[in-house]
C-alpha positions in Angstrom: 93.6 22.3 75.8 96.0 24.2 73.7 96.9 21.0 71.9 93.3 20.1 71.5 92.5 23.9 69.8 95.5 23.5 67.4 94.4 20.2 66.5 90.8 21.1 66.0 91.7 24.2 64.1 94.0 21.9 61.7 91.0 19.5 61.5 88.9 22.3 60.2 91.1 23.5 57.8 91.6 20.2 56.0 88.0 19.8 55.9 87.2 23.3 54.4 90.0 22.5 52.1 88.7 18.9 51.1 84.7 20.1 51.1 84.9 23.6 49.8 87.5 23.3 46.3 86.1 23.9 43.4 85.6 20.6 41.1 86.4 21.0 37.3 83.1 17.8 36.2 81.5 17.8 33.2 77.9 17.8 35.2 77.1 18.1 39.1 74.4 16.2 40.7 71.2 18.0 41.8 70.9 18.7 45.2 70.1 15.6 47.6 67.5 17.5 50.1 65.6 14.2 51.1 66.9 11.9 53.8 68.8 9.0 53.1 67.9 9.5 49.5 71.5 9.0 48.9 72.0 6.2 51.3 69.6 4.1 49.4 71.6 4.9 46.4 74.4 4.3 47.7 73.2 0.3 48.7 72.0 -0.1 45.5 75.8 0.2 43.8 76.8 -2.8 46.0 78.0 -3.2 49.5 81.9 -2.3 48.8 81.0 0.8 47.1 78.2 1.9 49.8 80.6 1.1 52.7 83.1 3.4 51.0 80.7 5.8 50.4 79.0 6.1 54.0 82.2 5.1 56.0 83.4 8.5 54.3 80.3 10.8 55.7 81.2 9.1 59.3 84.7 9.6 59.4 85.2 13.0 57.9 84.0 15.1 60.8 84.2 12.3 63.5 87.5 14.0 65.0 85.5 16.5 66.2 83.7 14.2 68.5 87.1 14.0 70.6 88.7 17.4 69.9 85.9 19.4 70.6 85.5 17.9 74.2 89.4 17.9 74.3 89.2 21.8 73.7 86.8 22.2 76.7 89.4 20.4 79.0 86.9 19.7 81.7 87.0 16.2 83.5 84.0 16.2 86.2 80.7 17.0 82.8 77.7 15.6 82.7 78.2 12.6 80.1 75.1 13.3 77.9 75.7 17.4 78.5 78.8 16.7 76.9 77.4 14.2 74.3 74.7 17.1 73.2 76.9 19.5 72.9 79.8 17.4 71.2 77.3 16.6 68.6 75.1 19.7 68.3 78.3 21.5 67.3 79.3 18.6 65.4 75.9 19.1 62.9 76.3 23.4 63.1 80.0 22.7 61.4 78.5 20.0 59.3 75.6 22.2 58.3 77.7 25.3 57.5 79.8 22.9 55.1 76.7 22.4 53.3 75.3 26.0 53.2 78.8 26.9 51.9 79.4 24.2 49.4 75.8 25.8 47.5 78.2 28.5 46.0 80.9 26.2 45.2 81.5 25.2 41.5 81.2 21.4 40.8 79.7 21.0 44.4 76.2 19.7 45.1 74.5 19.6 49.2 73.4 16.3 50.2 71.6 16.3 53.7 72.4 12.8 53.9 76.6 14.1 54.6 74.9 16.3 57.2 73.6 13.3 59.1 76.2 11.3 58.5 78.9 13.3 60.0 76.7 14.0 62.9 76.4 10.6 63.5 79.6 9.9 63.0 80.8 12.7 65.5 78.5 11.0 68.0 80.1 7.8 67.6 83.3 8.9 68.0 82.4 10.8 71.3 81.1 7.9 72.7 83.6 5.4 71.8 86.8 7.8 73.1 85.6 10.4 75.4 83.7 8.9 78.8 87.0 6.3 78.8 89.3 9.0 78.4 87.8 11.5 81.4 87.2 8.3 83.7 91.2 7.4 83.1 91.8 11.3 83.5 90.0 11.5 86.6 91.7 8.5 88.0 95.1 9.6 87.5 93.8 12.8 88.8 92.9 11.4 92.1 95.7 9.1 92.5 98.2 11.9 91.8 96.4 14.1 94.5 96.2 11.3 97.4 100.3 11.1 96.9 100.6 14.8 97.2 98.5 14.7 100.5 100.6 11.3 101.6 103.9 13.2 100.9 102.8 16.3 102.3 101.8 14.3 105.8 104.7 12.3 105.6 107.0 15.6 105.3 105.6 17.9 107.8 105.2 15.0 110.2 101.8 14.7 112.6 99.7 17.7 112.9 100.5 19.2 116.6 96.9 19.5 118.8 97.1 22.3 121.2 95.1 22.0 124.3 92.0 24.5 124.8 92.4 27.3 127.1 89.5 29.1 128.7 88.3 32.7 127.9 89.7 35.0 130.3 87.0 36.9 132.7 
């Protein structure tokens, strides 16, 4: 858990840094408020460039799709609780980026980042996390059924005592 939160809170920080510095352009695009608007834009400068471009919106918040699970620490969830709540968090930080980056110089919002990082938090959730629990829990088990074996083992069999009668 701790390693998770200081992870998480590093992730954040490079994000805010990257997403909320002021740019020093000549002009700033108007804001992108109409979904995937700026996807079809981006397909129409080739498919290098629009792979560049959307691979970007996926991966920049997708860590939080495993840290913010890892932070929780809990092994025996619900697999779509967790996925909801991975992701729903995942599009609040996404969204707060945006709000913030409308008083940031050289900065324009584009709700097509917000779904893109949402998404891309979802896929990382789902390609790391159930894996990572169901190994967890495993080890988990294993580790506990040697404890009990070695307990047994060391304080030998479990004495029975016969039952004796109430006395009148």
């Amino acid at each position: 858990r701790v390693t998770g939160g200081v992870l998480l809170v590093a992730h954040l920080a490079f994000v805010a840094w990257l997403m909320l510095r002021p740019l020093d352009v000549p002009w700033v695009m108007p804001a992108n408020l109409h979904p995937f608007a700026g996807i079809r834009t981006d397909l129409t400068l080739g498919w290098r460039e629009a792979a560049h471009r959307i691979g970007e919106g996926l991966a920049l918040l997708a860590p939080l799709g495993v840290l913010l699970p890892m932070v929780h620490g809990r092994l025996d969830v619900s697999p779509l609780a967790s996925l909801l709540r991975t992701v729903a968090a995942g599009a609040l930080v996404s969204l707060g980026i945006l709000l913030l980056q409308t008083g940031v110089p050289g900065r324009a919002p584009d709700v097509d980042t917000l779904l893109l990082n949402t998404v891309g938090v979802a896929l990382a959730h789902l390609a790391v996390v159930p894996a990572t629990r169901a190994r967890l829990r495993r080890r988990s088990e294993r580790r506990d059924n040697e404890g009990v074996r070695q307990e047994e083992a060391a304080q030998g069999r479990t004495p029975t005592f016969p039952r004796v009668g109430i006395a009148p």
